[in-house]
C-alpha positions, 0 to 999 in steps of 0.5 A, spaced: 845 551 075 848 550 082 842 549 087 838 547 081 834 541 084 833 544 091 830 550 087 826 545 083 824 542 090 821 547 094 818 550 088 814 544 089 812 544 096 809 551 095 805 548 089 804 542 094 802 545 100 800 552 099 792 550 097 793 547 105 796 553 108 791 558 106 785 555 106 786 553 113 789 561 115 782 563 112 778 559 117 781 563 122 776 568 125 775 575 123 781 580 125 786 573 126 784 572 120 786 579 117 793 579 120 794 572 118 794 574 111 798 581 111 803 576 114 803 570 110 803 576 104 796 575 101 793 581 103 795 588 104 794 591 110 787 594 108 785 586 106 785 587 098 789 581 095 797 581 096 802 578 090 805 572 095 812 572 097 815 566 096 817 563 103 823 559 102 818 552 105 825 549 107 821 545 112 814 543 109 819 540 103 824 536 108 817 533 111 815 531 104 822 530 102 824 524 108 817 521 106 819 520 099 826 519 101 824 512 106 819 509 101 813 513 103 807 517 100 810 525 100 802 526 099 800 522 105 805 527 109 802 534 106 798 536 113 805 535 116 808 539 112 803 545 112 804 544 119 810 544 120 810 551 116 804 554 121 809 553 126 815 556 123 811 563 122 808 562 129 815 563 131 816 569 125 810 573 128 811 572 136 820 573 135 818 580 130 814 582 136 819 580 141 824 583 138 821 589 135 824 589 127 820 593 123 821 591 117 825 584 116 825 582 109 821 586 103 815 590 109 813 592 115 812 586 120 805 584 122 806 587 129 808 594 126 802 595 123 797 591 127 800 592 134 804 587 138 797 584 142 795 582 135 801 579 132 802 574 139 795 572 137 796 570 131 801 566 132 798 563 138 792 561 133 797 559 127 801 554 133 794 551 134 791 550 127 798 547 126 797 542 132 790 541 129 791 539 122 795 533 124 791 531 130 785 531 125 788 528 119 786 521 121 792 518 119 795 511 124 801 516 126 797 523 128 797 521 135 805 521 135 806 526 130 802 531 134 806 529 141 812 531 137 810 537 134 808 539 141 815 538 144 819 541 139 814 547 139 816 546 148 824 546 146 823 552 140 820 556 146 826 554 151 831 556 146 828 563 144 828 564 152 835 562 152 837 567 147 833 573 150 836 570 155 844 572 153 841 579 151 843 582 158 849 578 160 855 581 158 859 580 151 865 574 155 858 572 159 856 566 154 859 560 153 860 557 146 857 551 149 850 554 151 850 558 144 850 550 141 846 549 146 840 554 144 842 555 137 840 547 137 833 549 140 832 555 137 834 553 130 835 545 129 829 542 133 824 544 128 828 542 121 829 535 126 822 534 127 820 536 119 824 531 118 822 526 123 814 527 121 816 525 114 820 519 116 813 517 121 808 519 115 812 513 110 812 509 116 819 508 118 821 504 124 823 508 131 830 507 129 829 512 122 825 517 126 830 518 130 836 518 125 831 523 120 831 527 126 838 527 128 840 529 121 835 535 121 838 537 128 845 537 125 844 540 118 839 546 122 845 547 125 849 549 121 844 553 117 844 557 124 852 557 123 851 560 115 845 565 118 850 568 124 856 569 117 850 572 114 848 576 120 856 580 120 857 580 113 851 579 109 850 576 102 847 579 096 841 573 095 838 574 102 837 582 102 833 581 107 838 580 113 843 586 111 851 586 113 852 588 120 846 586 122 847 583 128 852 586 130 848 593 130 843 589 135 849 586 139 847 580 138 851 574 141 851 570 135 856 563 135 862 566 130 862 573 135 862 568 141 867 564 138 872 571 137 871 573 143 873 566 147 879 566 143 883 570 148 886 574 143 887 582 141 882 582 137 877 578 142 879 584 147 878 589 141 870 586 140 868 585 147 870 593 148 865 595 142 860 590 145 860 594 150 857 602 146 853 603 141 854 600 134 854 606 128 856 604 122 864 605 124 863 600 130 860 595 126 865 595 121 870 594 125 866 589 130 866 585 123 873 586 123 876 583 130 871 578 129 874 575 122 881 577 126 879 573 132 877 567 127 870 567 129 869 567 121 874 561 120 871 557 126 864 559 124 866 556 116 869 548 119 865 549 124 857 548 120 861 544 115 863 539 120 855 539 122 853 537 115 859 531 115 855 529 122 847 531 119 850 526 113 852 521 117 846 520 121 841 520 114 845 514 112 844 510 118 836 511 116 837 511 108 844 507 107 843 508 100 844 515 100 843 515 092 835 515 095 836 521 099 838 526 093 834 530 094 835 531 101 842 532 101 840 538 095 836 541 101 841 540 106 847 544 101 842 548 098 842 551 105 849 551 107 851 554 100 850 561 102 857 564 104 858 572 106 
C-alpha cells in the first residue's frame, strides 16, 4: 500500500511518545490543564474523557527517525521528540487565536470555546513544559538540544510575525522572495530542528546535525509548498483544509504569489478579485487565474526541486541512504498529497 511504511512509523511514534506527552499535559495546573486536554482531544469540553484524535506526529517521528537513521538509540531521543510536538501545538493554539478559526480540522478550536486568553495561556505553558523536558531529561546533549529548540521557537515567531505581516500589504506587495523566506521560518525551521535533535540524541558530529537540520528545513519546505496547493484545491484526505480555503481568506500563499508575479492576464485577473470579497464565485475563479498564471505548475516543480535539495543534504549525514528508509518514506509521505 502506498505510504505504508510512514504510516507504520508514525503509528509507532504516537505509540511511543503519547504516554510522554499526556502525562507531562496533565501536570499542568487546574484550568491550564482542562484547556490543554480539549485541545489535544482527550477531554471534552466539559472534562469527561475524549477519543483522541490521531495528530499526524510528523515531527516527534522525525526526531525518532534521524536518531535511528545516524546509529542512535530512537528511545533515548523520546522527551525530544514529546517536545518537539509541545511546541508544534503551541503554535496550534496560539495561530488558531491569532487567526480566529473556529473549527480547523474535526471541532471548535480551544480558543472558541475557552476564550482567547486561555488559548494563548496554554500555549505559552505547553512551549515551556517543552523546554523543560529536555533540559531535565539528563542527557550530555539537553544543554545544546534546549538552546536549539529555543532559537527555532524565536525563528517560528519571526516568521508567523511576517506572514500576519503580509495580510495588510497588497496582493503585488510581497515578493516570492520573502514568501520562502517566511515559509522557511514558519514551516521548515521546526521539521529542521526534529531532525537536528534526533542527529544531537544519537551523537552525531556537528557536520550531521547541520545537514539533518538543512534536510528537515528543505523538506518542510516543500510540504509547506503541497499545503498552499491544498489551500486553493484541496484534497479528499485532508477534509480539515476545504478547497478554496486560503483564497476565501486572502491569503498570500506561494503559488498565489507566484501567478500574480508572472505578468500575465490571469495575474491581473487574480490581483483584481484579491482586492473584494471572496464567495464562492470568487474563489472559484481566483483558483482558475491562479492555475492559469502557472502559480499551480511553479508550486509542483518548485516542492519537488526542494525535496531533491532536502535528499541532497540527508546524504551528506547518511551517505547510505538505504540507513534513511524511513526518513525518506517520511519526506514522500509528506509531499505525496496533491490537489
Amino acid at each position: 500500500m502506498e505510504g505504508r511504511e510512514a504510516r507504520d512509523l508514525l503509528e509507532r511514534t504516537r505509540t511511543a511518545v503519547t504516554p510522554a506527552l499526556r502525562s507531562t499535559v496533565e501536570s499542568l495546573p487546574g484550568s491550564l490543564r482542562r484547556v490543554a486536554m480539549y485541545h489535544f482531544g482527550w477531554e471534552h469540553a466539559g472534562g469527561t474523557p475524549a477519543g483522541a484524535r490521531a495528530d499526524d506526529a510528523i515531527r516527534p517521528a522525525l526526531v525518532l527517525a534521524t536518531a535511528s537513521a545516524l546509529g542512535g538509540r530512537p528511545e533515548a531521543a523520546l522527551r525530544a521528540a514529546a517536545a518537539v510536538e509541545l511546541v508544534h501545538h503551541c503554535t496550534l493554539l496560539h495561530d488558531g487565536a491569532i487567526a480566529e478559526e473556529a473549527t480547523p480540522r474535526d471541532r471548535p478550536t480551544a480558543w472558541s470555546v475557552f476564550g482567547t486568553p486561555a488559548a494563548v495561556l496554554v500555549g505559552d505553558a505547553l512551549l515551556a513544559l517543552g523546554l523543560r523536558l529536555i533540559a531535565d531529561d539528563g542527557h550530555r546533549v539537553s544543554g545544546a538540544a534546549s538552546a536549539r529548540l529555543a532559537a527555532c521557537v524565536v525563528e517560528l515567531c519571526a516568521g508567523r510575525q511576517a506572514d500576519r505581516a503580509f495580510e495588510h500589504r497588497g496582493p503585488r506587495d510581497v515578493s516570492l522572495d520573502a514568501c520562502l523566506t517566511t515559509a522557511m521560518a514558519k514551516t521548515g525551521a521546526l521539521l529542521g530542528c526534529a531532525c537536528a535533535l534526533g542527529a544531537l540524541y544519537a551523537g552525531a558530529r556537528d557536520e550531521e546535525v547541520a545537514a539533518m537540520d538543512a534536510f528537515g528545513r528543505e523538506a518542510g519546505l516543500a510540504f509547506q509548498l503541497i499545503d498552499d496547493l491544498i489551500g486553493i484545491w484541496g484534497d479528499a484526505g485532508h477534509p480539515g483544509k476545504p478547497a478554496g480555503a486560503d483564497l476565501a481568506l486572502h491569503r498570500k500563499s506561494l503559488p498565489v504569489i507566484a501567478a500574480l508575479g508572472s505578468g500575465t492576464p490571469a495575474a491581473a485577473e487574480l490581483a483584481e478579485l484579491y482586492r473584494g470579497p471572496m464567495g464562492a464565485d470568487a474563489v472559484a475563479r481566483a483558483a482558475d487565474a491562479v492555475d492559469r498564471a502557472g502559480g499551480r505548475d511553479w508550486a509542483q516543480i518548485h516542492a519537488a526541486d526542494r525535496m531533491a535539495r532536502a535528499i541532497d543534504h540527508l546524504s551528506r549525514a547518511v551517505p547510505d541512504l538505504a540507513a534513511a528508509g524511513e526518513l525518506l518514506a517520511l519526506a514522500e509521505f509528506v509531499t505525496r498529497r496533491s490537489p
